[in-house]
C-alpha positions in Angstrom: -25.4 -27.4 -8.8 -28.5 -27.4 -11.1 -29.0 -25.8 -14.3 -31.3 -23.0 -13.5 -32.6 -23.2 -17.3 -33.4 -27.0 -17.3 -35.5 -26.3 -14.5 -37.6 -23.4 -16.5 -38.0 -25.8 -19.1 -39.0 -29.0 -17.0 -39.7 -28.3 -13.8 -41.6 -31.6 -13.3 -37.8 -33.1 -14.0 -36.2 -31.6 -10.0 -39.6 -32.7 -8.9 -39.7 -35.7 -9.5 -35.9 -36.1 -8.8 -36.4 -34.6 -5.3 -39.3 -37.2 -4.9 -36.7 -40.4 -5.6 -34.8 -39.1 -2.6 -38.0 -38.4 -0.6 -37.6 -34.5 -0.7 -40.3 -32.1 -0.8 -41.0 -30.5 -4.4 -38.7 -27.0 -5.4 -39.2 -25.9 -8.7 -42.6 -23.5 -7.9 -40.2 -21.9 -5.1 -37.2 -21.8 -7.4 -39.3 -20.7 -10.4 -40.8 -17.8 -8.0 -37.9 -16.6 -7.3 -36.4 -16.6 -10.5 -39.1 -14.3 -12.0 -38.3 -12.3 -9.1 -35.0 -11.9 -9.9 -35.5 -11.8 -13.9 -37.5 -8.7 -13.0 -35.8 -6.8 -11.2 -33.3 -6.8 -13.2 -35.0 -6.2 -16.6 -36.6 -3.0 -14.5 -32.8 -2.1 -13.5 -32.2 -2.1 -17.1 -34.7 -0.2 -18.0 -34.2 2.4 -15.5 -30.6 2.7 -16.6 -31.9 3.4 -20.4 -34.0 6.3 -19.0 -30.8 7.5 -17.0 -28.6 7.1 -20.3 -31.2 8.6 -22.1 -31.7 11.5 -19.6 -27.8 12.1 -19.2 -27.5 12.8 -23.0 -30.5 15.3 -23.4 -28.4 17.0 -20.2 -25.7 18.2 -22.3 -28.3 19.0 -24.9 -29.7 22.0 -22.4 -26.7 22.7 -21.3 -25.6 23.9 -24.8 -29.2 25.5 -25.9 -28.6 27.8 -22.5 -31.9 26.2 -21.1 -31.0 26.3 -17.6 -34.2 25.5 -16.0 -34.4 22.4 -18.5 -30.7 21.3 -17.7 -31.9 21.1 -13.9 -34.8 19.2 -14.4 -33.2 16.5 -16.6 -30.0 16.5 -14.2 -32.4 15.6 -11.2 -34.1 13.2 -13.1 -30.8 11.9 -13.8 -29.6 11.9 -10.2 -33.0 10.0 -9.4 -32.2 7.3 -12.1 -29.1 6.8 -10.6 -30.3 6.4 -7.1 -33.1 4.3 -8.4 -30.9 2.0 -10.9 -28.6 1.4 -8.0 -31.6 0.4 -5.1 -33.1 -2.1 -8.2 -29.3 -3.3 -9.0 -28.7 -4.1 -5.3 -32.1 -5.8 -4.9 -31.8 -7.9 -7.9 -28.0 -8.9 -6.6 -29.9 -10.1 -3.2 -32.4 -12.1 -5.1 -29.8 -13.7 -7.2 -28.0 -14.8 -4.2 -31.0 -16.3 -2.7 -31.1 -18.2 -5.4 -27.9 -19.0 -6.1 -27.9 -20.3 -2.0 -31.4 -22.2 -2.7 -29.7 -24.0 -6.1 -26.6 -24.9 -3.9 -29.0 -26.8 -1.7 -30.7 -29.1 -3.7 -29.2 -32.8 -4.2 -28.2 -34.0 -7.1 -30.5 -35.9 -9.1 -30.1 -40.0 -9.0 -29.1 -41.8 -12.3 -32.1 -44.0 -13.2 -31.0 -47.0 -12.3 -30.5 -45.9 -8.8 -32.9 -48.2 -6.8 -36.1 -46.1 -4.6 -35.4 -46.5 -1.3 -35.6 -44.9 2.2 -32.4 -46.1 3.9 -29.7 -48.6 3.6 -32.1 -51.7 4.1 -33.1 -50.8 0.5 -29.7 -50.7 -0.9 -29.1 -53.7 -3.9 -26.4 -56.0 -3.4 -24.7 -56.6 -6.8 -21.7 -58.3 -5.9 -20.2 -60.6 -2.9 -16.7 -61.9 -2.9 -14.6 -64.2 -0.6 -15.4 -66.7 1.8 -16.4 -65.7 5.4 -13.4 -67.0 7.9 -14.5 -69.8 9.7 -13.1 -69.3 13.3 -12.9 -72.2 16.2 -12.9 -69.6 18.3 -14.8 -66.6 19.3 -13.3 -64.1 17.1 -13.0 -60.3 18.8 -13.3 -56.7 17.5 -9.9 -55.2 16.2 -9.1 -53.5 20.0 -9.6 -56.5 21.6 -7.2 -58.5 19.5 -4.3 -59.3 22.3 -1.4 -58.6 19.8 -3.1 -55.3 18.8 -4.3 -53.9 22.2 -1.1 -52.2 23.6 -0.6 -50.4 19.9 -3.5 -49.5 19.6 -4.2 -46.2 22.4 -7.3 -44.8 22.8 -6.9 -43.2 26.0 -3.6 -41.5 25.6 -4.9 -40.4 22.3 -8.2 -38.6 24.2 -5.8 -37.7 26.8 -4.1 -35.7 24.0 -7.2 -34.3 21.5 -10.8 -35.8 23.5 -12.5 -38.9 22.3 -12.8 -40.0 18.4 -9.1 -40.3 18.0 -6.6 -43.3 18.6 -3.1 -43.4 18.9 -1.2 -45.9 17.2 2.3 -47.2 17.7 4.9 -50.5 16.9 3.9 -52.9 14.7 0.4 -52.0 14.4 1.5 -48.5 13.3 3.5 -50.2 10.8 1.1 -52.2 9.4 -1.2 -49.1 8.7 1.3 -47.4 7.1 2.1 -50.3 4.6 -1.8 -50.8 3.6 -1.7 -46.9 2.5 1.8 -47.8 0.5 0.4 -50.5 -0.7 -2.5 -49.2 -2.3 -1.3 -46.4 -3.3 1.7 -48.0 -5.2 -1.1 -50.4 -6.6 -3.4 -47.5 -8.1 0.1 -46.0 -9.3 1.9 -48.7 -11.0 -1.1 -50.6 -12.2 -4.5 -48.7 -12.3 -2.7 -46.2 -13.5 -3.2 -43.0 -11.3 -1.3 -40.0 -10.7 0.2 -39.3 -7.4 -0.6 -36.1 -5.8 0.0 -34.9 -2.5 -2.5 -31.9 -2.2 -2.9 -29.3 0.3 -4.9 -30.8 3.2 -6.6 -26.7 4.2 -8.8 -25.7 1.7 -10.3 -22.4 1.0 -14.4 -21.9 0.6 -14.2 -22.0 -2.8 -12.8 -25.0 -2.6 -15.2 -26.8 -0.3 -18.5 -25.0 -1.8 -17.2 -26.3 -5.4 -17.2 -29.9 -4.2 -20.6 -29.6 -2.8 -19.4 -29.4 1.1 -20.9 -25.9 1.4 -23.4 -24.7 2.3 -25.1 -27.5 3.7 -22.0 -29.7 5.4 -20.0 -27.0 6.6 -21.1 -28.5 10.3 -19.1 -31.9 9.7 -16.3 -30.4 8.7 -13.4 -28.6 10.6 -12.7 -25.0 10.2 -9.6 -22.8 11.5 -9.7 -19.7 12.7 -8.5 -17.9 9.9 -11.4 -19.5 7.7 -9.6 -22.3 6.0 -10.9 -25.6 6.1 -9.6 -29.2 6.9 -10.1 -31.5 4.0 -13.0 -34.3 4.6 -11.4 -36.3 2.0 -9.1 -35.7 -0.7 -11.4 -35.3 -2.5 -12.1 -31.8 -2.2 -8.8 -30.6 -3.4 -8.3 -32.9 -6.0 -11.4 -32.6 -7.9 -10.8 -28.5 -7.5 -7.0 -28.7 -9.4 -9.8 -28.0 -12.4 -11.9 -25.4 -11.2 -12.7 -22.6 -13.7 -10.2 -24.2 -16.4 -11.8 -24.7 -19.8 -9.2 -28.2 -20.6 -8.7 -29.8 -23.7 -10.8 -32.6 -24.4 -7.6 -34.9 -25.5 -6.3 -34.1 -21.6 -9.1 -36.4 -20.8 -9.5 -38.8 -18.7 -7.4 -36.9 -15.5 -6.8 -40.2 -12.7 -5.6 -38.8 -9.5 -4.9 -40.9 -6.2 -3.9 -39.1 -3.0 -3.0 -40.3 0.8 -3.8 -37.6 3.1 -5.4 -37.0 6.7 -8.8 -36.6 6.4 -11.4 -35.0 9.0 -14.6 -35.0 9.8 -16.0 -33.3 12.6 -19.1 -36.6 12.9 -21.4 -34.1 14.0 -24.8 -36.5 12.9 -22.9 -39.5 14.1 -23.5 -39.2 17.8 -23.3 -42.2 19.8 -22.6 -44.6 16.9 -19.6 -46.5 16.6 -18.1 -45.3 19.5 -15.9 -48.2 20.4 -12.5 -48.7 18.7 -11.0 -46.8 15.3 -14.6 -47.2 12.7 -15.2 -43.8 13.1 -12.7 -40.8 14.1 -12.7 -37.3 14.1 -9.0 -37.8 12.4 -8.5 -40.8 9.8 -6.7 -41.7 6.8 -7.8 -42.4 3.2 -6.1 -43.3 -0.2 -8.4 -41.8 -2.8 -9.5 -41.7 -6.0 -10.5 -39.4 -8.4 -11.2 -38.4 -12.1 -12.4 -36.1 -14.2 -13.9 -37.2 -17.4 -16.0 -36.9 -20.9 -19.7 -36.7 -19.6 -19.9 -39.9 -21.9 -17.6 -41.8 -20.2 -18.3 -41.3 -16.8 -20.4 -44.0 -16.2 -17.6 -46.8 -17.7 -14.9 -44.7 -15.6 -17.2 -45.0 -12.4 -17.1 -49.0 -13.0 -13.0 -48.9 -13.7 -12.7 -47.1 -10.3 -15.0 -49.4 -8.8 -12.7 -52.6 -9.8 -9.6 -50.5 -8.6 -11.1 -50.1 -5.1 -12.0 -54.1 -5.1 -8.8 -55.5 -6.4 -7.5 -53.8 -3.2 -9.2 -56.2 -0.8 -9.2 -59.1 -3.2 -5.0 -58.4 -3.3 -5.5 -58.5 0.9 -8.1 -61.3 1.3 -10.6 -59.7 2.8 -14.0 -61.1 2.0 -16.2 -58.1 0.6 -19.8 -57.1 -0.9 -20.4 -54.3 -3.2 -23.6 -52.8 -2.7 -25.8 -50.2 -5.3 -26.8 -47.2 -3.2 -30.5 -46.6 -2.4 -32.1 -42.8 -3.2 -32.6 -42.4 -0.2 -29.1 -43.7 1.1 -26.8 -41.8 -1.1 -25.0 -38.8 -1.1 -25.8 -35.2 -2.1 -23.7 -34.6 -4.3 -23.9 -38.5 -6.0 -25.8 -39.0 -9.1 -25.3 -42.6 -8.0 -22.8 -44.4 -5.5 -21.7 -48.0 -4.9 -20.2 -48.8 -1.3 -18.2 -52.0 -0.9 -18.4 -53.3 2.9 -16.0 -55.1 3.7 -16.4 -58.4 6.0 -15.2 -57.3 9.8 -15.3 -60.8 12.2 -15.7 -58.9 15.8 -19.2 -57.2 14.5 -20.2 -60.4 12.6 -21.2 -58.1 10.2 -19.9 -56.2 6.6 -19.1 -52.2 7.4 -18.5 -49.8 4.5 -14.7 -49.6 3.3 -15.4 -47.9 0.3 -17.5 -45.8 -1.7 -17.4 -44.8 -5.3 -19.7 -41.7 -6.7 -20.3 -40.0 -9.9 -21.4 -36.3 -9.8 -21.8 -35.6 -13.5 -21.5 -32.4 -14.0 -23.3 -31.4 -10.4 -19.7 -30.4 -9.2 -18.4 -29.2 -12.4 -21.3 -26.8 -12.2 -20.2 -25.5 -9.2 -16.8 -24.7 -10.1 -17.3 -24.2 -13.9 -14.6 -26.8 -15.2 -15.8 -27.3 -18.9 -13.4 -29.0 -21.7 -13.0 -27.7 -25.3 -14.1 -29.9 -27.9 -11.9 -31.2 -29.9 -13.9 -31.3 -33.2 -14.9 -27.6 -32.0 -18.0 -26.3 -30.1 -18.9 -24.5 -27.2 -16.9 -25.5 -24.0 -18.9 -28.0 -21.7 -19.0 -29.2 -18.2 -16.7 -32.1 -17.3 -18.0 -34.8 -14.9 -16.2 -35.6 -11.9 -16.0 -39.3 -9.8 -14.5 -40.1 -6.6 -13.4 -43.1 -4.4 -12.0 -44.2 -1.9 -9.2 -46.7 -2.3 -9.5 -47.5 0.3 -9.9 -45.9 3.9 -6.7 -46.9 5.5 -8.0 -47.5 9.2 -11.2 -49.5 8.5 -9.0 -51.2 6.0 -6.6 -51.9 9.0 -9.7 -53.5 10.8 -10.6 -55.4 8.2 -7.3 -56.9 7.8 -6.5 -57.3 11.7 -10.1 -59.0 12.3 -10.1 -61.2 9.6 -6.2 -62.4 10.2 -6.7 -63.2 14.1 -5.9 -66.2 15.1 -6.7 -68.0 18.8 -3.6 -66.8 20.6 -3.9 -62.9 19.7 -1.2 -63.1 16.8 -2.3 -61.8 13.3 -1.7 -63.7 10.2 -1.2 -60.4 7.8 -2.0 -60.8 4.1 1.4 -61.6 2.0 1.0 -58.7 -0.6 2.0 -56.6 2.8 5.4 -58.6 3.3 7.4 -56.3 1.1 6.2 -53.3 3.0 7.2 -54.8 6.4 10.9 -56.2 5.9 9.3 -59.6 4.9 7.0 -60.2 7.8 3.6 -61.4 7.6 2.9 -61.9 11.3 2.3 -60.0 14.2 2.4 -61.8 17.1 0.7 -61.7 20.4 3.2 -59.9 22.0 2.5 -56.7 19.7 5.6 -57.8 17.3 6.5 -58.2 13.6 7.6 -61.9 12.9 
């Protein structure tokens, strides 16, 4: 959410912020409706003086026995009412218009976010491991003979319609050690806390991490209004909405495994072929909330904890610097890291790692206390993934494929699967 008042002062600022992303200019529409608002209610105000005013001098006739005075004044005063109330309700209309058009606008990119229309402009700042040299044609991840019987994409529509798999055996088993195994490592050695949040949100919820308004089509919603959590994300990042904190409670490092779900409505006909993109998927994430001075050093901490992940699993990897016009809403900036996937010949995003600032905080008015005194302030809020558990399973399965259809499965997995770092081509743990 923008500051309403750093727009007043520099307009020129969204402007040319909205520009970077290849938006359309706001603040004369904003600023128009501000003064709107601004006057309506200063002429609400004044019309209540008058009706104060008017009330008193009631009582005053009343007493000096001039009747004809008293119901002059207590018509006026019924008028002022009426007409306070008309000017209250329109000024709580124009404030909600622009409370709706503030909630609208992207955040503004840091400024060493790269200008750039899509992902072709995106800048690649890091690349790590060696790309597997195969003597044979490697295949996607459903095509891998060991994986194909565990890995069910028809019963799984049969069950809930397309954009969902069902897994089973050893492949099953194998994606639920890469979420114990990252989440274990973002415990014991990044130093995150484990939560296990509520997976149905409320509005609140979802409009304070910048879903609502404008993705409330990509997401899932019941029938009694609750939501189904995109990411973790959202409820994570909301455990400090309208809390002023200490500033000494600073940084807060969470890291969740939950379901995640995402309705892909923009996503039509892409990806359609295997587990890359489901209506229903797994993530271990990541998130903090920290000093608006040390969000930019905590973005790069989380960055490392998300790449250590695939450097621990041996999956070759690039890290890439979001674009204007490829990153998020809410993101002041975002890196992705794509990792290497054999059966597309090609790196597809694993990961990515935003910092809001305080565009979230904003939202959901989370402000610390200084410690050396002061007026409360806005926190600012990161997130990332770490990682996504099925694309992390392609990852692995792709790059560990081996000429007959068995898997060679990275060794930090071993301990999660009773020692064994194979999977066979019959489907089985070895």
């Amino acid at each position: 959410m923008h500051d309403i008042r750093a727009i007043r002062d520099t307009p020129e600022a969204l402007d040319a912020a909205l520009a970077r992303r290849g938006d359309a200019p706001m603040s004369a529409a904003i600023l128009k409706l501000d003064t709107a608002r601004r006057e309506k209610i200063g002429a609400a105000e004044a019309a209540q003086a008058e009706q104060n005013k008017a009330s008193k001098l009631v009582g005053a006739a009343k007493a000096k026995g001039d009747e004809a005075e008293f119901e002059r004044l207590r018509a006026l005063v019924g008028e002022k009412k009426e007409e306070v109330a008309a000017m209250q309700a329109e000024a709580k209309a124009l404030d909600a218009e622009l409370t709706d058009m503030l909630a609208r606008i992207p955040n503004n990119p840091a400024e060493d976010v790269p200008q750039g229309a899509d992902e072709n402009d995106n800048a690649e700042v890091k690349k790590w491991g060696d790309i597997p040299a195969f003597d044979f044609k490697p295949v996607e991840h459903f095509e891998i003979k060991g994986v194909a019987a565990s890995m069910d994409f028809e019963t799984a529509a049969k069950i809930s319609g397309s954009r969902f798999v069902l897994l089973s055996g050893a492949v099953a088993r194998i994606h639920r050690a890469l979420s114990q195994f990252m989440l274990d490592t973002h415990v014991d050695e990044n130093g995150l806390t484990e939560v296990n949040p509520p997976v149905l949100v409320g509005d609140d919820a979802m409009y304070g991490t910048d879903k609502l308004p404008k993705f409330g089509e990509d997401s899932y919603q019941t029938s009694e209004g609750m939501w189904l959590v995109p990411t973790s994300e959202v409820p994570l990042t909301y455990t400090v909405a309208g809390d002023v904190v200490e500033e000494a409670s600073l940084p807060r490092r969470y890291t969740a495994h939950t379901l995640c779900f995402r309705s892909e409505a923009g996503s039509a006909g892409r990806d359609t072929s295997g587990m890359l993109r489901q209506h229903q998927f797994e993530k271990v994430e990541m998130v903090s909330v920290t000093l608006p001075g040390e969000s930019d050093d905590e973005q790069k901490r989380m960055l490392r904890c998300a790449e250590d992940i695939l450097e621990r699993l041996g999956v070759p990897y690039r890290t890439v610097l979001l674009c204007t016009g490829d990153m998020g809403f809410g993101a002041r900036r975002t890196f992705d890291i794509e990792a290497w996937v054999p059966g597309q010949d090609t790196y597809r995003e694993i990961s990515s790692v935003s910092t809001t600032g305080d565009f979230q905080a904003r939202r959901m008015n989370a402000r610390f206390k200084p410690k050396d005194g002061g007026k409360p302030q806005f926190v600012h809020t990161l997130n990332g993934s770490g990682l996504a558990v099925g694309r992390c399973l392609i990852a692995v399965l792709e790059n560990g494929q081996q000429a007959d259809g068995s898997v060679t499965l990275p060794a930090v997995l071993a301990p999660y699967l009773g020692g064994k770092t194979t999977l066979t081509a019959e489907g089985k743990l070895a």
